[in-house]
VMD Tcl script that draws the C-alpha trace (Angstrom):
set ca {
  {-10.60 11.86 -11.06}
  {-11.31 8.69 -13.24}
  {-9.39 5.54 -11.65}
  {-7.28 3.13 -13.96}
  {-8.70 0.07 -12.18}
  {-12.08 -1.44 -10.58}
  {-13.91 -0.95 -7.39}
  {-16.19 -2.14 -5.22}
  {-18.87 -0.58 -7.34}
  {-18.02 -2.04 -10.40}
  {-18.62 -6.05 -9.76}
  {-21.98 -7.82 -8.14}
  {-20.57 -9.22 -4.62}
  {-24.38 -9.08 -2.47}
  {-24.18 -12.94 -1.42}
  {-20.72 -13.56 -3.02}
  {-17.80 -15.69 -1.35}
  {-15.09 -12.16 -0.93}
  {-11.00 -12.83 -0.31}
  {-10.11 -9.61 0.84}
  {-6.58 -8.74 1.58}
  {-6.13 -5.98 4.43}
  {-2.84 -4.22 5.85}
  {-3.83 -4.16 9.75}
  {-0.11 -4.37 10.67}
  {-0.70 -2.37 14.13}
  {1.99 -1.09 16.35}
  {2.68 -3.89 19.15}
  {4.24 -3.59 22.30}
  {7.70 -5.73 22.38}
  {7.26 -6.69 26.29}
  {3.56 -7.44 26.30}
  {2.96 -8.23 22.58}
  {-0.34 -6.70 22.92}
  {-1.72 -4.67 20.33}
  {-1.53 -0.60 21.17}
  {-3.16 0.87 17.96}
  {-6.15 -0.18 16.06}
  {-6.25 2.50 14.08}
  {-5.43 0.36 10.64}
  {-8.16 -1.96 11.79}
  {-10.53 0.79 12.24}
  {-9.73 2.19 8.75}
  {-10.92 -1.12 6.93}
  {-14.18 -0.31 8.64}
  {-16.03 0.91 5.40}
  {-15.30 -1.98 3.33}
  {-16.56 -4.18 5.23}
  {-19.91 -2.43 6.63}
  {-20.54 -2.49 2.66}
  {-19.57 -6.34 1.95}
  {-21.94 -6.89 4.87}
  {-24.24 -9.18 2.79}
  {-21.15 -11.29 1.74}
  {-19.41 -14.40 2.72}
  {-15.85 -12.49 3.72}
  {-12.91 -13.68 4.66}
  {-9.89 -11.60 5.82}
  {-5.85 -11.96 4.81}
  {-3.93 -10.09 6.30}
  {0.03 -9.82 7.87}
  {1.57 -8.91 10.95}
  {5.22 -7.43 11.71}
  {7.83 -10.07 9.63}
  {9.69 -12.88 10.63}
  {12.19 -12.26 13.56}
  {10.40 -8.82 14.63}
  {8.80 -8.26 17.82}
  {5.63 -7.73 16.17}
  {5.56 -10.79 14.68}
  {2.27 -11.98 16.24}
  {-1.03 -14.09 15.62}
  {-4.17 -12.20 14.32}
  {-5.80 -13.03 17.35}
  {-5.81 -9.64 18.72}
  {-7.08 -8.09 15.32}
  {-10.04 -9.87 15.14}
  {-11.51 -9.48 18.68}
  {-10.80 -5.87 17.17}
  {-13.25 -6.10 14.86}
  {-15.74 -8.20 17.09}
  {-15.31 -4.32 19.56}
  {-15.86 -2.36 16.36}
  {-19.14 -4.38 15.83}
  {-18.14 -7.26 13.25}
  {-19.18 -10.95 13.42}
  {-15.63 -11.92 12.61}
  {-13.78 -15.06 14.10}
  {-10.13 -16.81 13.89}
  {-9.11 -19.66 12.24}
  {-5.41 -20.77 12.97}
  {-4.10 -21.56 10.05}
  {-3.56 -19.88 6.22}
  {-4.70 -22.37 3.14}
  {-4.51 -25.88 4.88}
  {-7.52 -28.09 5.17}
  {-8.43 -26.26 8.70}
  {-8.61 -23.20 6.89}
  {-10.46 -24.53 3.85}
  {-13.23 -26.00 6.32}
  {-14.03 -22.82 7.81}
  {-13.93 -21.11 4.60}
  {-16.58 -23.48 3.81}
  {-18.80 -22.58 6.99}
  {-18.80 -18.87 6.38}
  {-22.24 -17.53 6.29}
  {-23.45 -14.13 4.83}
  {-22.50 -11.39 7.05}
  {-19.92 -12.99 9.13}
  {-15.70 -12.43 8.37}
  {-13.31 -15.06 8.93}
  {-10.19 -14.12 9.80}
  {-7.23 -16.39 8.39}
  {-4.06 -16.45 10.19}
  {-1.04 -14.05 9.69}
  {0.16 -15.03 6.25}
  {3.63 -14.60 7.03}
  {3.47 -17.50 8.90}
  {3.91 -18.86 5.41}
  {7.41 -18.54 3.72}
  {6.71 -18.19 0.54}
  {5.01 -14.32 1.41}
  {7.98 -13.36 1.38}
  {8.76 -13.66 -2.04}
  {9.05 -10.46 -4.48}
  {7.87 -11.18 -7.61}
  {5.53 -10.74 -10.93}
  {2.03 -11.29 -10.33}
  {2.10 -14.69 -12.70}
  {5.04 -15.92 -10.85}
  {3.62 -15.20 -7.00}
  {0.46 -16.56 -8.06}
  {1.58 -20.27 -8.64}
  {2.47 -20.10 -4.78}
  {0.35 -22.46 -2.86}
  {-0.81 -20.12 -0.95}
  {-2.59 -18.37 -4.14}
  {-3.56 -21.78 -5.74}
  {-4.95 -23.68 -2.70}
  {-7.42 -20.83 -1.90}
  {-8.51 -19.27 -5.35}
  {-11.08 -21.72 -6.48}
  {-12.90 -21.24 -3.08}
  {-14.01 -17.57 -3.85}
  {-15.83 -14.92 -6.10}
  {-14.04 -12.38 -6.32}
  {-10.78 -10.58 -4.88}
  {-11.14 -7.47 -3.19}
  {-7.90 -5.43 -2.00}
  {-7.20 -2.93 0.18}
  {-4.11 -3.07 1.79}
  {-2.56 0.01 0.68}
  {0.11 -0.07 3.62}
  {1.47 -2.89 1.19}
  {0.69 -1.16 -1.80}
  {4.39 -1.54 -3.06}
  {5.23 -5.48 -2.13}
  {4.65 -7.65 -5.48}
  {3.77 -10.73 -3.06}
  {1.02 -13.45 -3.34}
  {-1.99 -12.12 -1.01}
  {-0.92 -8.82 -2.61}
  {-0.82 -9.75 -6.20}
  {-1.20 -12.95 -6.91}
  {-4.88 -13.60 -6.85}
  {-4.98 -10.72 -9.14}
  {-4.10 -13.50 -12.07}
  {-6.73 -15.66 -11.05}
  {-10.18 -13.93 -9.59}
  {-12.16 -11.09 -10.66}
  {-10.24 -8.33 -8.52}
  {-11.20 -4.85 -7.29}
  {-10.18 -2.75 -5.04}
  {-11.49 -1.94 -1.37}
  {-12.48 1.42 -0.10}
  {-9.84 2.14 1.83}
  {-7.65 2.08 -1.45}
  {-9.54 3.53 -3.40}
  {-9.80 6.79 -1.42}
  {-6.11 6.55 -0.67}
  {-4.88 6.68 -4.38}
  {-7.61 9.35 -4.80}
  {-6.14 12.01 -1.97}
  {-2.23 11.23 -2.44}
  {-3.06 11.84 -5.79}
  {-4.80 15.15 -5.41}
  {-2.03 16.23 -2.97}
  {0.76 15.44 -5.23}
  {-1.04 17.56 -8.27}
  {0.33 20.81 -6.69}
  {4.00 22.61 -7.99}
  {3.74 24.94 -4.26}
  {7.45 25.32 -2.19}
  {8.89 24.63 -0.34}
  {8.27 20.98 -0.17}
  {9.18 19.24 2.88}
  {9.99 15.22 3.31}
  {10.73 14.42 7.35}
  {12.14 11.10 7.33}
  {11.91 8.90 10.52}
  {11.85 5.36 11.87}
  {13.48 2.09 11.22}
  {12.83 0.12 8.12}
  {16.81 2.04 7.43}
  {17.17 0.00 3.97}
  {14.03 0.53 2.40}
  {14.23 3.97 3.02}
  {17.29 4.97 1.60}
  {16.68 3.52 -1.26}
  {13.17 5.74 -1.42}
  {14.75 9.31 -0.41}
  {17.23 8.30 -2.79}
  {14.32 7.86 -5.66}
  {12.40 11.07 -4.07}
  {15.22 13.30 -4.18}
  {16.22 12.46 -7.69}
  {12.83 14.08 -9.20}
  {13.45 17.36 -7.59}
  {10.50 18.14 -5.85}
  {12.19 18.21 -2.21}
  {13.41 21.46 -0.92}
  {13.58 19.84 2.57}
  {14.34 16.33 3.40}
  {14.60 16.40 7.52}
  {15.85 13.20 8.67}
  {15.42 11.74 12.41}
  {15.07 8.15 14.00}
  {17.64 5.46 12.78}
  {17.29 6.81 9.47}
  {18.98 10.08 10.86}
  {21.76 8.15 12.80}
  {22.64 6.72 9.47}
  {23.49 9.62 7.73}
  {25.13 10.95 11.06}
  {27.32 8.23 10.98}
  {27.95 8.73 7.40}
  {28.61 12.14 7.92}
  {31.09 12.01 10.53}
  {29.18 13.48 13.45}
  {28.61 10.34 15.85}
  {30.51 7.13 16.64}
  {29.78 4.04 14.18}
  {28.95 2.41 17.52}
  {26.02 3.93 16.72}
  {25.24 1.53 13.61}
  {24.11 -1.68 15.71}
  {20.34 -1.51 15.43}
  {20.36 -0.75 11.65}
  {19.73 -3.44 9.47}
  {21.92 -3.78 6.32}
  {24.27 -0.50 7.73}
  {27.34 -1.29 5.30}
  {25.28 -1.41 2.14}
  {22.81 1.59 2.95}
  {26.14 3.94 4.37}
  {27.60 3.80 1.42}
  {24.40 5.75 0.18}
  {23.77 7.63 2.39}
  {27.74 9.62 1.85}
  {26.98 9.73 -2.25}
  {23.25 11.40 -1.21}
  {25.12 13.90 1.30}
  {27.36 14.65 -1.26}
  {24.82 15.20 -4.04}
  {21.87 16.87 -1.92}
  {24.08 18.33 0.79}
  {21.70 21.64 0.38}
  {18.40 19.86 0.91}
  {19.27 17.16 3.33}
  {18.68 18.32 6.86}
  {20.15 15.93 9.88}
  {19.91 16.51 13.44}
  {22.36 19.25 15.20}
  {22.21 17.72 19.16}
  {20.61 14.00 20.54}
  {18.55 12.88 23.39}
  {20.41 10.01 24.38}
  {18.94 7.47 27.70}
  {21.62 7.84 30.45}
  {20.61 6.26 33.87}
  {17.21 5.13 32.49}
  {16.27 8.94 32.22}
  {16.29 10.85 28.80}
  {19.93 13.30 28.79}
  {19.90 15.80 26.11}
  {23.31 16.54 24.71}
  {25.45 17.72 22.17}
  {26.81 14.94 19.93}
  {30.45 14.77 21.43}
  {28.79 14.30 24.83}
  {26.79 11.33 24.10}
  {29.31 9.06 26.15}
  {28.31 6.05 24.17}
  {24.84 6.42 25.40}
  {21.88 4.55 23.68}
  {20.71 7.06 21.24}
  {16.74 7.74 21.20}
  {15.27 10.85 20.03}
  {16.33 13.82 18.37}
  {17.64 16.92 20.88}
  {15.91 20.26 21.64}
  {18.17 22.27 18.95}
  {17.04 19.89 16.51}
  {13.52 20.08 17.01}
  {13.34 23.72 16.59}
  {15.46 23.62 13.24}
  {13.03 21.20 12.10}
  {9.60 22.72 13.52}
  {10.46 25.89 11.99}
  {11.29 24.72 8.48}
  {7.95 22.23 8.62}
  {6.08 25.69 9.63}
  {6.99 27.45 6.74}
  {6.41 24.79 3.76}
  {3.79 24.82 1.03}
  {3.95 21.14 1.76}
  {4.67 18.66 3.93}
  {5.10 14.74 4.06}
  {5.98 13.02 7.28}
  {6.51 9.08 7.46}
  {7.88 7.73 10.26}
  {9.35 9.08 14.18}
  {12.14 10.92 15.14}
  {13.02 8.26 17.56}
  {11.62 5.75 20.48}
  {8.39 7.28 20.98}
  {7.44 4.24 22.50}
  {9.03 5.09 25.77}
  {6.83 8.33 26.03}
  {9.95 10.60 26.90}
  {11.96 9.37 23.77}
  {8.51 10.69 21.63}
  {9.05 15.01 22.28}
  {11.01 15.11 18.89}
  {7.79 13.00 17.36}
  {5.40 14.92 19.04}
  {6.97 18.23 18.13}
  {7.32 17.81 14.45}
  {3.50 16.65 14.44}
  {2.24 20.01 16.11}
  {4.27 21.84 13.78}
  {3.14 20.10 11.02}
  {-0.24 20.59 12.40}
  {0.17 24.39 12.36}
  {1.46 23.98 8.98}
  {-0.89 26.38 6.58}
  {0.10 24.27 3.49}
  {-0.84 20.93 2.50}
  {0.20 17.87 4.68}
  {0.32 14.29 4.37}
  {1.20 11.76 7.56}
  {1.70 8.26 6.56}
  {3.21 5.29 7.97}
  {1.52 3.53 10.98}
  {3.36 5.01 13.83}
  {2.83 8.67 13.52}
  {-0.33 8.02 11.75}
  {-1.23 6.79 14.96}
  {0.54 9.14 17.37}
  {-1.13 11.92 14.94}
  {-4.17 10.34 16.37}
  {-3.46 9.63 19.86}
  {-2.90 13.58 19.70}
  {-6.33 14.49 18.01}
  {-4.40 16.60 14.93}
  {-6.90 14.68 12.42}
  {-8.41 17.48 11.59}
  {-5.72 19.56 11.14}
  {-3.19 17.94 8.83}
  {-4.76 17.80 5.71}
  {-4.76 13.31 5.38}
  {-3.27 10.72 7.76}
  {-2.50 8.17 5.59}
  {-2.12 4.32 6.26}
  {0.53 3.58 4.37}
  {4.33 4.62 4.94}
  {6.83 2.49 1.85}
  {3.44 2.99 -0.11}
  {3.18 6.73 0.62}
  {6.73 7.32 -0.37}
  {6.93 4.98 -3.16}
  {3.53 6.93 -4.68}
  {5.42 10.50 -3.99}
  {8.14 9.31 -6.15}
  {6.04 8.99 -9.29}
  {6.44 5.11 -9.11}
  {3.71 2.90 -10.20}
  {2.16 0.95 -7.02}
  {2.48 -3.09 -7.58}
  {-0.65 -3.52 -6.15}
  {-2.42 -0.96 -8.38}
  {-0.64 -2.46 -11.69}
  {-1.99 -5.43 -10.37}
  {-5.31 -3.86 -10.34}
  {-5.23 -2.75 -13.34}
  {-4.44 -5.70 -15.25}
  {-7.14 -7.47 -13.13}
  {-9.60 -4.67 -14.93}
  {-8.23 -5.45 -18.51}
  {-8.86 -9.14 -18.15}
  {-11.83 -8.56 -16.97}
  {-13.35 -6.30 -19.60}
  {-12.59 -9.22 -22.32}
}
mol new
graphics top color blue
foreach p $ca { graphics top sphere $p radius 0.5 }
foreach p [lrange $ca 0 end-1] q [lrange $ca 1 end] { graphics top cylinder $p $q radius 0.2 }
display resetview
């Protein structure tokens, strides 16, 4: 398939000062804050073996203000110095400390800036031209060649590292992109059913909105829904206490659509049918009226074989995010069930999202679920038939540069 935008082998870089913006957002543990997956750092891996002969210096983000995993890139770079890079750290984003060791970078060696969330204005959403007159973006252009990016985890943020330096550098994208946009868009080519979403972790708000967008184009026979994103529409639904609502972000605003999507998909949206809940520091499965007010954690036995046998079945699968605290390693069965079964899954199937990307991983399924992706909003957002920010960044970036 042709691409709409540039790569790595359209532009000259051998010997050229490279910005390149990377998603190595890695699962961290909240006690220790150490890093327990490298597997986004280890994806990177071919972009930068081939900008070997140039000056390189890494952006990059980790967790978001307030989170857990809202840590330094410390960690991240000694990953790269184990995977065999000359890469070092320099504390700090665009200040003179930075610029300095921007300076000092030699062919061959990758400096590492630090987490650019540490700066506020990343968190801005906004057009290219408008993100781009952060200082962030104008303090750091002029010292570089040419932007290179490939951070498709962040695919679908309009935010200065993303897009920004899109407006102002010669900008291509990385590998890792490049062959990401290339598979999901393969997968998504074929018309097979049944086609199955399973819907897990977290980020509550974002996703909403998205299985709201993915069920509206009528591709989904299937949506299976588990982690907070499943105690949502439980909650909505009637079926467990609002008690439950406490660890989900924005839970007024996203309730309200989660009823109007039970109401209007009630025949494709799956939910759990029994929980695992933590009573006594020791996982209790149970039906829903027996949860006692217990913390809520992973999907329940029942469940698991509804879902497992439905995943079985499909023509196609796409799992992003778990069915609930696989980080405690008896709250991960439901996770580690629907990944065998999508594993055994005949039909095509996509993974994305960094979590059970890298539990998909940790269980050596690579090779049999058809692509693990790296990104999980991006992932989604793509399967929805939305344009990507960061590739209609890209491909402005190619029209301006073709003048």
């Amino acid at each position: 398939m042709s691409l709409t935008f540039k790569t790595l082998d359209d532009i000259d870089y051998a010997g050229k000062r490279i910005l390149i913006r990377v998603d190595i957002n890695c699962s961290v543990d909240p006690e220790t804050q150490q890093i327990t997956d490298i597997s986004r750092i280890e994806a990177i891996q071919q972009t930068l073996q081939e900008l070997s002969t140039c000056k390189v210096v890494l952006m990059a983000h980790q967790g978001r203000p307030g989170s857990d995993d809202f840590i330094s890139l410390e960690q991240h770079t000694e990953a790269l110095r184990k995977l065999g890079f000359n890469a070092r750290f320099v504390d700090d984003i665009f200040g003179e400390i930075a610029k300095e060791a921007i300076s000092q970078v030699k062919d061959g060696e990758i400096l590492v800036l630090q987490n650019v969330r540490y700066f506020d204005g990343e968190t801005k959403n906004a057009p290219p031209e408008e993100v781009a007159q952060e200082a962030l973006v104008q303090e750091l252009y002029p010292l570089f060649d040419f932007f290179v990016n490939d951070a498709f985890g962040a695919a679908h943020r309009s935010q200065a590292s993303l897009v920004g330096f899109t407006t102002v550098l010669p900008s291509v994208a990385g590998r890792l992109v490049e062959k990401e946009i290339r598979t999901l868009t393969s997968a998504t080519a074929t018309d097979q059913h049944p086609w199955t979403l399973v819907l897990g972790g977290s980020k509550v708000e974002d996703k909403v909105k998205i299985l709201d967008r993915l069920l509206s184009t009528d591709r989904v026979d299937h949506a299976l829904l588990g982690g907070l994103v499943g105690t949502l529409f439980l909650i909505a639904a009637g079926k467990v206490s609002e008690i439950y609502s406490k660890p989900i972000k924005g839970f007024e605003a996203a309730s309200e659509t989660a009823r109007e999507l039970l109401t209007k998909y009630q025949d494709v949206i799956v939910l759990p049918e029994d929980a695992a809940v933590e009573s006594n520091n020791e996982r209790r499965d149970c039906e829903f009226n027996k949860m006692n007010n217990d913390v809520f954690l992973d999907i329940g036995p029942k469940t698991s074989d509804k879902f497992t046998g439905l995943i079985k079945k499909s023509a196609v699968v796409f799992a992003n995010g778990p069915m609930g605290y696989f980080e405690k390693d008896v709250f991960a069965k439901g996770t580690i069930d629907v990944l065998n079964a999508i594993a055994d899954c005949e039909g095509i199937t996509v993974v994305g999202g960094g979590h059970m990307g890298a539990m998909a991983k940790k269980m050596e399924l690579d090779n049999r679920i058809t692509h693990i992706s790296t990104g999980g909003g991006a992932t989604i957002n793509f399967l929805t038939g939305k344009k990507l920010d960061l590739v209609l960044a890209l491909e402005a970036a190619a029209q301006r540069m073709d003048k």
